[in-house]
BADREN-403516 format. One line per 4 residues: number of its first residue (from 1); their letters; for each residue x, y, z of N, C-alpha, C. Coordinates in steps of 0.001 Angstrom, whole numbers. Layout:
N
NUM> A> X,Y,Z,X,Y,Z,X,Y,Z ~ ... .
END
This chain:
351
1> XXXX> 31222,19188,36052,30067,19034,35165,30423,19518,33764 ~ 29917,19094,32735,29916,18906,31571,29175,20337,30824 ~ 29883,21565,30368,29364,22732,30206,29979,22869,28483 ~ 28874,23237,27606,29577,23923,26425,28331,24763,25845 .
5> XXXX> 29203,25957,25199,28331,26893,24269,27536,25879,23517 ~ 26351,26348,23073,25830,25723,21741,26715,25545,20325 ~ 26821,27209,20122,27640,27527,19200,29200,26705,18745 ~ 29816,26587,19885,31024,25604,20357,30444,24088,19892 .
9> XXXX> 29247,23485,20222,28601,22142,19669,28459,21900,18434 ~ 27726,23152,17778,27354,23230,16677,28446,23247,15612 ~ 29911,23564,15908,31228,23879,14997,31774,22128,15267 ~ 31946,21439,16613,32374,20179,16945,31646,19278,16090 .
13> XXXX> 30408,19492,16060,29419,18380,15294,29087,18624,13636 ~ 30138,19741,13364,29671,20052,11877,28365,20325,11169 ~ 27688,21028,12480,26380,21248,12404,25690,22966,11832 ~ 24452,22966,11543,23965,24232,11080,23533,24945,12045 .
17> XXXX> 23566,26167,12580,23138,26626,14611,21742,27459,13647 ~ 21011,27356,14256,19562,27717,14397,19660,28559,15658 ~ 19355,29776,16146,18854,30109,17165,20137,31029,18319 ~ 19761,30943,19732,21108,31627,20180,22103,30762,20490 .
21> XXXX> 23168,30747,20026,24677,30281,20484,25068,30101,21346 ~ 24555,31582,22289,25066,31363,23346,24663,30322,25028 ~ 23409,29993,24286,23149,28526,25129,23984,27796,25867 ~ 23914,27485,27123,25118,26296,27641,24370,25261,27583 .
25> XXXX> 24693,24242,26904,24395,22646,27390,24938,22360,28302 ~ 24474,21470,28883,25193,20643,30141,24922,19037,30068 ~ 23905,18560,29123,23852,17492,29188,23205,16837,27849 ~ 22416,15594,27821,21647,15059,26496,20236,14469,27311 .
29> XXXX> 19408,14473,26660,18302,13952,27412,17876,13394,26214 ~ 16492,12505,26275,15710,11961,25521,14472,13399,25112 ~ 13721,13212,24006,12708,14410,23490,11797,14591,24824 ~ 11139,13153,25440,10101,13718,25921,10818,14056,27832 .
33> XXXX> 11998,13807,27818,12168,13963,29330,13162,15196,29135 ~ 13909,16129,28143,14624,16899,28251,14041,18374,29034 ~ 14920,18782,29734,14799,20028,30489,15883,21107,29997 ~ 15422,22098,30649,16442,23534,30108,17851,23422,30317 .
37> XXXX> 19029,23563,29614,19909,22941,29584,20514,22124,28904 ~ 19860,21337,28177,19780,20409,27911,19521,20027,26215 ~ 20145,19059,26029,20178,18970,24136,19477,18177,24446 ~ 18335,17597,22890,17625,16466,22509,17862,16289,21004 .
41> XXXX> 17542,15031,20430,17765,15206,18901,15983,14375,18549 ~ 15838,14464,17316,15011,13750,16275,15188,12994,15492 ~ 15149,11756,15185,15378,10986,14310,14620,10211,13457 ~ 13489,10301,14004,12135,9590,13410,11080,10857,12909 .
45> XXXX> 10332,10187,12075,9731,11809,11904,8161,11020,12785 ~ 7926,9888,13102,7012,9699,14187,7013,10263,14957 ~ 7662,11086,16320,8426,12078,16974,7783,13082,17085 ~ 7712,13539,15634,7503,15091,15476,6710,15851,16153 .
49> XXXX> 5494,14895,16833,4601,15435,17147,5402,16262,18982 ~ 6160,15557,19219,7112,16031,20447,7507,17150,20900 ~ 7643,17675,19617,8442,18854,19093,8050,19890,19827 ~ 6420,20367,19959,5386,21386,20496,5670,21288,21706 .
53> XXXX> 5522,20283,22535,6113,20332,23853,7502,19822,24745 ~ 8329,19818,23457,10243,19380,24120,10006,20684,25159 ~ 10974,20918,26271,10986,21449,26898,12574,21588,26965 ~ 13518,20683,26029,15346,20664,25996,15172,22401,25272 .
57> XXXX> 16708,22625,25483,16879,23929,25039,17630,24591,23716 ~ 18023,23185,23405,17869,23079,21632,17625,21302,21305 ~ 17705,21616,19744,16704,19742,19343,18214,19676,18305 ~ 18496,18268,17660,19351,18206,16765,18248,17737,15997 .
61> XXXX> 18141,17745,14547,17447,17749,14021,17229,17909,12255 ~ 16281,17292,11528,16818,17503,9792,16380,19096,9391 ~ 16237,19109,8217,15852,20610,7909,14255,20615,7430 ~ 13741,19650,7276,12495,19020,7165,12122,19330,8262 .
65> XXXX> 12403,18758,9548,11888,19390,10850,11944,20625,11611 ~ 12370,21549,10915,13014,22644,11524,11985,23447,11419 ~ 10839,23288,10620,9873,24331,11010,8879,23925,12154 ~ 9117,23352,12368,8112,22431,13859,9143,22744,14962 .
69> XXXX> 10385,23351,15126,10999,23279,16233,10874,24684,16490 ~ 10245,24871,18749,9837,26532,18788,11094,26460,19551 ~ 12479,25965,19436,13662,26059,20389,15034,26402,19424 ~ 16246,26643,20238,17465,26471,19246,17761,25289,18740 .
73> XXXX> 18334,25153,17605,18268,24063,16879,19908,23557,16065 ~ 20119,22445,16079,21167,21956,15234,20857,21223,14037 ~ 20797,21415,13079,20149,21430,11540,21252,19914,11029 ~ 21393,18644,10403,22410,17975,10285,21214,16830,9114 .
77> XXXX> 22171,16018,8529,21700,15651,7688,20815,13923,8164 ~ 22035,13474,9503,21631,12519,10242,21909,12514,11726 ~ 20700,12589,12411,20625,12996,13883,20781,12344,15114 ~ 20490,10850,14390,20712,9453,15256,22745,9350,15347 .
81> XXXX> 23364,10137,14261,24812,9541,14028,25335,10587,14541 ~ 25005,11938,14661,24759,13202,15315,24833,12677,16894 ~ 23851,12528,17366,23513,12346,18503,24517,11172,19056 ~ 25180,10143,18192,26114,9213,18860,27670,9973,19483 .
85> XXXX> 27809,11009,18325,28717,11799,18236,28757,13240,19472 ~ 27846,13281,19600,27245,14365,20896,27785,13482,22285 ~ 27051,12446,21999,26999,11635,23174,28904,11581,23675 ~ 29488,11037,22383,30587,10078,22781,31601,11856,23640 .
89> XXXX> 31038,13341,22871,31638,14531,23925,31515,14386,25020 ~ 29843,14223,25411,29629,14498,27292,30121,13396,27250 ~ 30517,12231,27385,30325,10803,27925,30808,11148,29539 ~ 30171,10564,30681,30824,11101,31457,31165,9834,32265 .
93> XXXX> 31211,8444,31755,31262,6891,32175,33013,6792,33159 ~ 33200,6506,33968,34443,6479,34410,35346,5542,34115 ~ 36274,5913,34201,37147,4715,33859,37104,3222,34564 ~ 37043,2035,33827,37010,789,34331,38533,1115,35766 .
97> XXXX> 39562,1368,35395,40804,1798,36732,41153,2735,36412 ~ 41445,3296,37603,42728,4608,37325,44099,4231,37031 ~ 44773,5435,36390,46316,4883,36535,46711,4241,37292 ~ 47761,3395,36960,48591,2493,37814,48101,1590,38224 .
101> XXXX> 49093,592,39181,48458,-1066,39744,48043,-773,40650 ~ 46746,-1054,41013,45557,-1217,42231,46069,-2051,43223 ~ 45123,-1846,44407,45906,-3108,45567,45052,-4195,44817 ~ 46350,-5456,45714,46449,-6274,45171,46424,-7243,43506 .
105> XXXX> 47098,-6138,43049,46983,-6693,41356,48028,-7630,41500 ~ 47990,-8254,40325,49691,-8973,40495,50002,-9065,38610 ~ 51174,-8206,38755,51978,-8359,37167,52959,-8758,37419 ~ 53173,-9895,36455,54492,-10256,36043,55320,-9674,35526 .
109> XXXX> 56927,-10229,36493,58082,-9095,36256,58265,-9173,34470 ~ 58112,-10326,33761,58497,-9897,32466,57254,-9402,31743 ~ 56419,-8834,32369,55259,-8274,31645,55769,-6639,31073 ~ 55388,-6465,29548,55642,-5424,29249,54398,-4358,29038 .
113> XXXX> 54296,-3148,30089,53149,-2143,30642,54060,-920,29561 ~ 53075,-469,28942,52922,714,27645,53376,1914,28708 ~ 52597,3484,28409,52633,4675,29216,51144,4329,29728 ~ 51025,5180,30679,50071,5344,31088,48760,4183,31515 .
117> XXXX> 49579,2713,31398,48665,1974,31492,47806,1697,33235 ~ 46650,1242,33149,46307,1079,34354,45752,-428,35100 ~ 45943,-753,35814,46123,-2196,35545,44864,-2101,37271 ~ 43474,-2762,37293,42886,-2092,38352,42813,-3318,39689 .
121> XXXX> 42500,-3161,40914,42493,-3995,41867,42037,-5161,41668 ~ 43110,-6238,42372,43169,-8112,42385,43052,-8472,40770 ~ 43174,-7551,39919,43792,-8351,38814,44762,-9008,38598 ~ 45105,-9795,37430,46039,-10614,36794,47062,-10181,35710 .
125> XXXX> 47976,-9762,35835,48618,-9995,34263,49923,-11056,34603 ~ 49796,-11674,33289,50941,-13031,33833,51856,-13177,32708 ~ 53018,-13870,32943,54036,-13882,31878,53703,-13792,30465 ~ 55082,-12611,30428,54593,-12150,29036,53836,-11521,28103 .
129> XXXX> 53011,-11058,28783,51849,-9846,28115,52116,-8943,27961 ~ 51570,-8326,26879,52279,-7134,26203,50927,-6480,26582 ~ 50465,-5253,26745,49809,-3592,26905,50547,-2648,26664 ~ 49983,-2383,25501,49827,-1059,24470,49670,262,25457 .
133> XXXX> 50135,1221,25062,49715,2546,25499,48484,2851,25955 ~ 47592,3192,27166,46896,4154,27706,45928,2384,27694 ~ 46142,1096,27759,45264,426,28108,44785,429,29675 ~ 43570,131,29718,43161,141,31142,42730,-1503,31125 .
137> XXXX> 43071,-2104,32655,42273,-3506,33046,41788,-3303,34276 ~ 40283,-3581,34074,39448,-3448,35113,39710,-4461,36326 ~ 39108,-3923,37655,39479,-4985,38595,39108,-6600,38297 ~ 39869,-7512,39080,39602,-8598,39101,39813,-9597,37375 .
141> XXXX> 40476,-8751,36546,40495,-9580,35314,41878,-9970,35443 ~ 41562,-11164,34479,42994,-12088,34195,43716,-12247,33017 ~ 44491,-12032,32048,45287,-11657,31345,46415,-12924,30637 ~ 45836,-13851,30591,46776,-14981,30647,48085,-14753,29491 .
145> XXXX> 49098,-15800,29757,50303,-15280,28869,50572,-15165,27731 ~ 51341,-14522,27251,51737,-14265,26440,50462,-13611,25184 ~ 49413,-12996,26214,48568,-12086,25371,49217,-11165,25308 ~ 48332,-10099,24019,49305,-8318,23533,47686,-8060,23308 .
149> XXXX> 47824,-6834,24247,46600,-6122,24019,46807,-4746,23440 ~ 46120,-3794,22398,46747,-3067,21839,46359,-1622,23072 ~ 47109,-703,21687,47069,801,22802,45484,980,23110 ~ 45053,2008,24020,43901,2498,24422,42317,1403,24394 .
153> XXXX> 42903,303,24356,41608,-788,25019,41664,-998,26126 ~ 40184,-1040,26473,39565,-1155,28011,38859,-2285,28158 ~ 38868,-3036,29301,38556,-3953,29881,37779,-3702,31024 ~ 36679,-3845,31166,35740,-3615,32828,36244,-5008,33599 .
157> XXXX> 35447,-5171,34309,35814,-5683,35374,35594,-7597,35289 ~ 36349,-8019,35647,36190,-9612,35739,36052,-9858,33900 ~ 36987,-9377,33519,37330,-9997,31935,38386,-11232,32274 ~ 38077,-12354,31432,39002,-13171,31482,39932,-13158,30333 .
161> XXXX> 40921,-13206,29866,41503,-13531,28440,42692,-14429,28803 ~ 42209,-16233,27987,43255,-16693,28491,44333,-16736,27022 ~ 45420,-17427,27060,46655,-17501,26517,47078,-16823,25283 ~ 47960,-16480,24590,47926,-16433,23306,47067,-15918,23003 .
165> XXXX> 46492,-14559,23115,45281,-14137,22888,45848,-12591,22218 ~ 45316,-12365,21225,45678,-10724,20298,44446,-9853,20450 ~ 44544,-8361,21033,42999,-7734,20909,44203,-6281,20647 ~ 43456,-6037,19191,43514,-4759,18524,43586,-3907,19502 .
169> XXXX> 43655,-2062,18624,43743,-1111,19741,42016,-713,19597 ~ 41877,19,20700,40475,1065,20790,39760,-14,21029 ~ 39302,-1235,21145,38615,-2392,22164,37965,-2365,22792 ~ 36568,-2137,23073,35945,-1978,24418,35178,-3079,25068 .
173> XXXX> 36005,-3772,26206,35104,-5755,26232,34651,-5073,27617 ~ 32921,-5158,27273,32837,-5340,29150,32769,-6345,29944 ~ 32135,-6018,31316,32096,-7309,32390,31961,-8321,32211 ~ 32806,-9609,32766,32575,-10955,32549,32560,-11498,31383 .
177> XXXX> 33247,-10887,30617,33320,-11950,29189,34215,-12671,29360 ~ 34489,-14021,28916,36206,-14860,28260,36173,-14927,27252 ~ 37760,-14603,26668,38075,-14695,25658,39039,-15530,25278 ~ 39391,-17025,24688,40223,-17979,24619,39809,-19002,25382 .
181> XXXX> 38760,-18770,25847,38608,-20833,26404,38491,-21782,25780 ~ 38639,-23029,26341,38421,-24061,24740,37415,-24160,24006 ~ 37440,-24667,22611,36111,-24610,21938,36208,-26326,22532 ~ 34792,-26378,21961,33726,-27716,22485,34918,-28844,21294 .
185> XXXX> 35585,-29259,21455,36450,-30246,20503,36384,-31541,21423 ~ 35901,-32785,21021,36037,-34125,21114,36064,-35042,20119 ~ 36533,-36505,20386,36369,-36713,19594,35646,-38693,20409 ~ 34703,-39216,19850,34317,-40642,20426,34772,-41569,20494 .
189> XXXX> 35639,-42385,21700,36033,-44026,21492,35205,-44465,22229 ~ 34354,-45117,21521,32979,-46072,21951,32285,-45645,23244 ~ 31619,-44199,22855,30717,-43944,23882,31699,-42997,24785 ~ 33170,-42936,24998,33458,-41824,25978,34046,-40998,25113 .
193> XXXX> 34372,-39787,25531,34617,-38696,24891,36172,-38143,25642 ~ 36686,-37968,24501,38526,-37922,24370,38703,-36093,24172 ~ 39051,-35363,24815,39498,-34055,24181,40185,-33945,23644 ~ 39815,-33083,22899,41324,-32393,21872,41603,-31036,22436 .
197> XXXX> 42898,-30712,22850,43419,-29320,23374,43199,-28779,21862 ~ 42818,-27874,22347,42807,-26680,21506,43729,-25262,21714 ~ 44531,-25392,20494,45887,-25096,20569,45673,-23679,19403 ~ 44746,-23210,18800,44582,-22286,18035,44310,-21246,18992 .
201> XXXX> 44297,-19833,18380,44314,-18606,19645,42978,-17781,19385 ~ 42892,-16472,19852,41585,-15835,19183,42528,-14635,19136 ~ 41878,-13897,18107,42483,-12849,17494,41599,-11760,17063 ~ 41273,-10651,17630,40501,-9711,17678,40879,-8142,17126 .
205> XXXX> 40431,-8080,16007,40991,-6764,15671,40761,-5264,16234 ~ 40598,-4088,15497,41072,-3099,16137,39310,-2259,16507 ~ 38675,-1774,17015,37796,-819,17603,36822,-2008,18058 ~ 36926,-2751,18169,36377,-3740,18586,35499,-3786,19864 .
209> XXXX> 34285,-3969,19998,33136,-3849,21279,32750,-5194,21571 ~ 32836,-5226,22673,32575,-7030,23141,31560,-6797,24632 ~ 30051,-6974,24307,29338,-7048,25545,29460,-7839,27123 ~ 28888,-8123,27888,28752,-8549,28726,28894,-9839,28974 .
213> XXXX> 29393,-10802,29788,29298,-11967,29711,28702,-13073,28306 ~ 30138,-12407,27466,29911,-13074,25755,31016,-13948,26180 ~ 31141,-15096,25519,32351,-16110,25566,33150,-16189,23539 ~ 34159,-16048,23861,34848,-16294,22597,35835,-17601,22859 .
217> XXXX> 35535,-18732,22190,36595,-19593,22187,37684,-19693,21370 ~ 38949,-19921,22062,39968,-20189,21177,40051,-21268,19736 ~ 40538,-21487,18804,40496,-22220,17507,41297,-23418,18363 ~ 40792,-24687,17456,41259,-26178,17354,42273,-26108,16936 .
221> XXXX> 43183,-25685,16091,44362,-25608,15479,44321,-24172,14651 ~ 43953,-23587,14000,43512,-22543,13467,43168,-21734,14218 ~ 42624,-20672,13948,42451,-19233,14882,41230,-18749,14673 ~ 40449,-18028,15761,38929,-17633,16038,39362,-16073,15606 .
225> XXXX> 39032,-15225,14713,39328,-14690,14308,38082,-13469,14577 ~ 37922,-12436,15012,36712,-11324,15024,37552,-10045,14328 ~ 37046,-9646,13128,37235,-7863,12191,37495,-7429,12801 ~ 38021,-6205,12300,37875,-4402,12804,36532,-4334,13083 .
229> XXXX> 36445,-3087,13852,34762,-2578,13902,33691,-3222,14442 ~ 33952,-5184,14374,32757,-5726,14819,32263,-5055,16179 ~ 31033,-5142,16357,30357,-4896,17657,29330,-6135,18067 ~ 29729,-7159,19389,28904,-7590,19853,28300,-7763,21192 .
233> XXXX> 27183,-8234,21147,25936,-8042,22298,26832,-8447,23314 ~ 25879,-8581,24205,26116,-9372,25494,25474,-10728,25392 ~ 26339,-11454,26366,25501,-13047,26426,25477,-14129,24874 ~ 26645,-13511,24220,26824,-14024,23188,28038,-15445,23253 .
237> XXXX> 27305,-16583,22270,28604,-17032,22228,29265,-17682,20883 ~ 30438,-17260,20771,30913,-17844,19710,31888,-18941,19799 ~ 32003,-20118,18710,32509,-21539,19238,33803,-21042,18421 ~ 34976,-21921,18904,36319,-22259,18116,36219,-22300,16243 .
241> XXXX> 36935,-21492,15893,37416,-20962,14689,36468,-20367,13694 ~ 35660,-19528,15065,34087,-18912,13785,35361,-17793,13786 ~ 35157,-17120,12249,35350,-16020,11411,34705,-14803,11233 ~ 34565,-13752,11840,33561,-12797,11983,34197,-11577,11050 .
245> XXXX> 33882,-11154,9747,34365,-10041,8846,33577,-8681,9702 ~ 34942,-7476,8705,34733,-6486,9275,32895,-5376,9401 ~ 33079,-5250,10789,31998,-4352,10804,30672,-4700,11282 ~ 30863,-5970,10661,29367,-6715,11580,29066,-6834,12832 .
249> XXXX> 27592,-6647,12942,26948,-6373,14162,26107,-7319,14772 ~ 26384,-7718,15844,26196,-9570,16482,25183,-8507,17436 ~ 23926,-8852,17679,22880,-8475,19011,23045,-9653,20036 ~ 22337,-9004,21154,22047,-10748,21852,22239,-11637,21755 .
253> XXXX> 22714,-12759,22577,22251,-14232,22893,22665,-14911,21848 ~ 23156,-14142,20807,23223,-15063,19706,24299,-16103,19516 ~ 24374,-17463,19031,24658,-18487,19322,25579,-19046,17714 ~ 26690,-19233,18070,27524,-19149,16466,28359,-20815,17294 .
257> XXXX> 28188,-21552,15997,28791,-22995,16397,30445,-22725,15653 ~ 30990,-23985,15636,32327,-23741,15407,32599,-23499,13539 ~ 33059,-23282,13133,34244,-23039,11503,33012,-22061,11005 ~ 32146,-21177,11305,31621,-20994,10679,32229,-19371,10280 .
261> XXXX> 31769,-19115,9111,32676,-17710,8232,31549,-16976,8191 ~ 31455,-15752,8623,30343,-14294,8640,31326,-13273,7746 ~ 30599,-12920,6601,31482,-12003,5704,31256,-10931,6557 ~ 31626,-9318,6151,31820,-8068,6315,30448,-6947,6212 .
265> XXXX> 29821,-6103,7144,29095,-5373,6933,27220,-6359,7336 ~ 27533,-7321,7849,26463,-8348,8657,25432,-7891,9650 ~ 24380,-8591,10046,24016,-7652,10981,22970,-9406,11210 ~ 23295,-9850,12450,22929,-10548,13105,21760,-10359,14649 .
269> XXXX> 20743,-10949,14145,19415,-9936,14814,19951,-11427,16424 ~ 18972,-10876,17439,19245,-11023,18627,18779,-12866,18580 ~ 19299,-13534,19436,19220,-14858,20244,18728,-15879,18862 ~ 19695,-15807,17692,19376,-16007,16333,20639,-17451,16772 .
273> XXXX> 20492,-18718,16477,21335,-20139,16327,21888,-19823,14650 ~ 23444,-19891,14674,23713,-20175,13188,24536,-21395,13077 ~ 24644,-22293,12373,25046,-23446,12070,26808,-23296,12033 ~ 27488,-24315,12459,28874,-24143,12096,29104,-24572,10693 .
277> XXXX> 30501,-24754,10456,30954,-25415,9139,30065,-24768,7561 ~ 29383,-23312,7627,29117,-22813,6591,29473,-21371,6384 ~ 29117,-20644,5626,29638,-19344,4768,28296,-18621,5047 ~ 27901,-17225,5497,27275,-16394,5266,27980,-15060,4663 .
281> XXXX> 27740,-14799,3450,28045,-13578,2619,28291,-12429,3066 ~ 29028,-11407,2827,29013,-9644,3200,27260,-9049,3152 ~ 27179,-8106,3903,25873,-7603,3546,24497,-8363,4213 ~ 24965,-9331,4497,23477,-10184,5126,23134,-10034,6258 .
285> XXXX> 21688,-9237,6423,20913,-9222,7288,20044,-10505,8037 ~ 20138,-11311,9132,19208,-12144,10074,18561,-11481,10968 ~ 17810,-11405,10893,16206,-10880,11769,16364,-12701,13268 ~ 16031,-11388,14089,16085,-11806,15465,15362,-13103,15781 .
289> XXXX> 16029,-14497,15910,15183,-15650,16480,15300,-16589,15503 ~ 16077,-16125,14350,16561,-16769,13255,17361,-18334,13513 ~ 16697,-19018,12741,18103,-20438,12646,18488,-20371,11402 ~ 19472,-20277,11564,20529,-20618,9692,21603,-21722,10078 .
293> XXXX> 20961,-22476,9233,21347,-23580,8977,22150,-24225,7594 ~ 21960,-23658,6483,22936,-23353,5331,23147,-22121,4691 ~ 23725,-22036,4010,25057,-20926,3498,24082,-19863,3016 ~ 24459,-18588,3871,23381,-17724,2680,24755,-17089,1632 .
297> XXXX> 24322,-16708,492,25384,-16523,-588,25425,-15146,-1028 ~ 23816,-14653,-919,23490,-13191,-2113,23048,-12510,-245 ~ 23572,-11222,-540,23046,-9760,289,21947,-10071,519 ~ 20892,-9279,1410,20091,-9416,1800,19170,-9552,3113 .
301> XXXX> 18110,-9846,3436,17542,-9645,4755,16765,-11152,4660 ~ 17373,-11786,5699,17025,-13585,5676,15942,-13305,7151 ~ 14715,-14306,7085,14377,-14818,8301,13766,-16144,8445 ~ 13573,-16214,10225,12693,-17982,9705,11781,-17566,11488 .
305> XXXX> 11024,-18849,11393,10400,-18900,12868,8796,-18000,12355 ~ 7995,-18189,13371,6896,-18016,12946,6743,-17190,14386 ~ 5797,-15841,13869,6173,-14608,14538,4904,-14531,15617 ~ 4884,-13707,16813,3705,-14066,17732,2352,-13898,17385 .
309> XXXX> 1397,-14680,17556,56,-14674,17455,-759,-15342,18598 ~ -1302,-14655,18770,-2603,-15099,20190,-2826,-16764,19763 ~ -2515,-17471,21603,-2179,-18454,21570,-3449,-19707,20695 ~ -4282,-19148,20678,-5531,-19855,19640,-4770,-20028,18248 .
313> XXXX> -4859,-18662,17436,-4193,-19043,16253,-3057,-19607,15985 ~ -2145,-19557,17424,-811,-20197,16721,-1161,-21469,16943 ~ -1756,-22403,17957,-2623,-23530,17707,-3064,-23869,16626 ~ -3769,-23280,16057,-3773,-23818,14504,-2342,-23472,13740 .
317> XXXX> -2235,-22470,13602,-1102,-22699,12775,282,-23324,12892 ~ 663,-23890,13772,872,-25357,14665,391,-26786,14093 ~ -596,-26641,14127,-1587,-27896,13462,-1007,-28351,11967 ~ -1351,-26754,11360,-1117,-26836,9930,210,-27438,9577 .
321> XXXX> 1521,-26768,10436,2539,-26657,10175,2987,-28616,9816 ~ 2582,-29319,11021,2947,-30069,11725,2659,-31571,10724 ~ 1288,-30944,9555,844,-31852,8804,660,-31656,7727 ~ 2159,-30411,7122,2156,-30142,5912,2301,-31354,5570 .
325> XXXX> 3093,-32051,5513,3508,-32958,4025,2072,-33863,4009 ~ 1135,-34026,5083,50,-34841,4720,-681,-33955,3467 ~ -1165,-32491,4013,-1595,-31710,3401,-1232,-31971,1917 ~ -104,-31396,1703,810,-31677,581,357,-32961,-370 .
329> XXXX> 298,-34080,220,33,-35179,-729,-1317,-35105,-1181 ~ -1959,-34883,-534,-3666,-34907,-574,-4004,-33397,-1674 ~ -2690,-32371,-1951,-3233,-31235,-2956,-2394,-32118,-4260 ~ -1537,-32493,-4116,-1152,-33304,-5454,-1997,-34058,-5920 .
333> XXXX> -2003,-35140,-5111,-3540,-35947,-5458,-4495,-35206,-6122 ~ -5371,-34063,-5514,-5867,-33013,-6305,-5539,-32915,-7669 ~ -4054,-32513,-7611,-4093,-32118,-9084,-3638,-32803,-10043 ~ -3128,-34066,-9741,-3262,-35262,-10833,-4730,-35275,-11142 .
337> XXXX> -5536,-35809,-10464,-7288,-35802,-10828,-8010,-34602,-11886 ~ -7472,-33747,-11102,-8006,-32232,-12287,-7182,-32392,-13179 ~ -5674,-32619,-13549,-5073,-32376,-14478,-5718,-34397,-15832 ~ -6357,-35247,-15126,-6979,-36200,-15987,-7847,-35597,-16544 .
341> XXXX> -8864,-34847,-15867,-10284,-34143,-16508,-10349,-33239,-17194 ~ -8975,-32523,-16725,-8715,-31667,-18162,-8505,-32313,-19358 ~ -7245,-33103,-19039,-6658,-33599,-20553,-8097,-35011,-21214 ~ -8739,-35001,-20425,-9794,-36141,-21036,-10726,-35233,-22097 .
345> XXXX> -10966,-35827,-23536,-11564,-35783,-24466,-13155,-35295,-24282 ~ -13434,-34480,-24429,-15088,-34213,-24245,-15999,-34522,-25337 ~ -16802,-34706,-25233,-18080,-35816,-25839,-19387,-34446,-26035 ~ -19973,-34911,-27176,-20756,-33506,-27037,-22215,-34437,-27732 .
349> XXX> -23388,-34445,-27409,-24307,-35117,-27709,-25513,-34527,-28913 ~ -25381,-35223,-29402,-26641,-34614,-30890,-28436,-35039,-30629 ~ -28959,-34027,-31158,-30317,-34141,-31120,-30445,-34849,-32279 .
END
């Protein structure tokens, strides 16, 4: 079990100690479920009201809140980035494998295995793959050739990665994703549909987080390319030779067609469609449910879709939607007519 002084927390987290030191944590809880033992943080000042009855045995917390806290306290400037940092100490998640090859794995004799790598039961590694130092592959994943996965990335369980495939170090892809299948490439001779192999690779840089059953396709000739730092959802998919800059943050479901370019520092809201073959800028925010469909250019927070309302009003506003451009002609009309009666000459009558 997971035991540390307060005091010992409070020096790790570069924090201010409020109270006694000599506290043991043992764990993290949420405000309203924490027990003795136990850290909680604050991050909202909605919250606050919590404070009177936390029952954790210290709070992380701003200095604004510190007179509302009747417990030991960790004083910090941000408690949510605090608290990620707390977290990532206890983490107590096990490893996708332990050292070494599991029963029934199967590596290829010219496969080159780092130190310490762990390769976990009825997996795959196949000619030619390179693993970096201290990588782990969860059971049942496949490794196709001549991939290089870097040092200390982890793979859970039933990852696919097929050919020619590059993933940075520090990586974390969980369950059931593929990475390198073909993108959607055809092309039409009268009504049937001809493939094009897709011969470009995917290439994934370094701290890289890849959710749950997300699909990344390999590039048409060119390369599917994902930053440093990106982090994405689960159930995501991205098509052949999308471009994802550093840092951006993909939620949910979200749905990226092929050539399309996402600058650096992005933040892509959940089960949002973006168009292939265009440019979205560094800095741009999409709010969840979004379609983008051309280029956004300037920073900013983009949305579209019309947000829930009790099924009566969205009925009308449905209605409305559906017969703008009638609408539309019939207010022009309007204002040609008013704009005659203005500009018409007025007449003024004498006694």
């Amino acid at each position: 079990m997971y035991a540390i002084r307060l005091a010992d927390l409070a020096h790790q987290l570069e924090a201010q100690l409020h109270g006694d030191g000599e506290i043991i944590i043992t764990s993290i809880a949420s405000i309203g479920s924490a027990q003795a033992g136990q850290i909680t943080f604050l991050s909202e000042k909605r919250f606050r009201e919590k404070l009177s009855f936390c029952q954790a045995s210290a709070v992380v917390l701003t200095a604004e809140s510190l007179p509302l806290c009747n417990c030991a306290s960790l004083v910090v400037s941000n408690p949510y980035l605090t608290y990620a940092r707390m977290a990532q100490l206890m983490d107590t998640t096990p490893k996708p494998a332990e050292e070494d090859i599991g029963v029934g794995a199967v590596v290829a004799s010219d496969a080159i295995l780092g130190q310490r790598v762990a390769v976990g039961a009825n997996a795959v590694v196949e000619s030619g793959v390179l693993l970096g130092n201290d990588v782990i592959i969860g059971p049942g994943c496949v490794i196709g050739k001549n991939t290089r996965v870097g040092a200390s990335t982890r793979l859970w369980a039933n990852v696919t990665v097929y050919h020619d495939t590059i993933i940075g170090k520090r990586c974390l892809i969980q369950a059931g994703t593929v990475i390198g299948a073909d993108g959607f490439g055809y092309a039409n001779d009268c009504g049937n549909w001809i493939k094009i192999p897709q011969m470009g690779r995917v290439i994934i840089g370094d701290r890289v987080e890849i959710g749950a059953c997300t699909t990344i396709d390999r590039g048409a000739l060119d390369d599917t390319i994902i930053g440093n730092g990106v982090i994405i959802d689960n159930k995501c998919h991205i098509a052949h030779n999308v471009i994802i800059g550093d840092n951006t943050a993909v939620a949910g479901g979200v749905i990226m067609a092929g050539s399309l370019t996402i600058g650096s520092g992005c933040m892509i809201g959940g089960a949002s469609v973006i168009n292939g073959n265009i440019t979205i800028c560094d800095q741009a925010t999409v709010t969840g449910m979004s379609m983008v469909m051309r280029p956004i250019t300037k920073p900013g927070v983009y949305s579209s879709g019309i947000p829930l309302q009790p099924n009566k009003d969205w009925r009308k506003t449905a209605t409305l939607v559906m017969n703008i451009s009638a609408i539309s002609k019939r207010m022009k009309a309007i204002e040609r007519k008013l704009a005659t009666i203005i500009a018409a000459p007025t007449t003024t009558s004498r006694g």
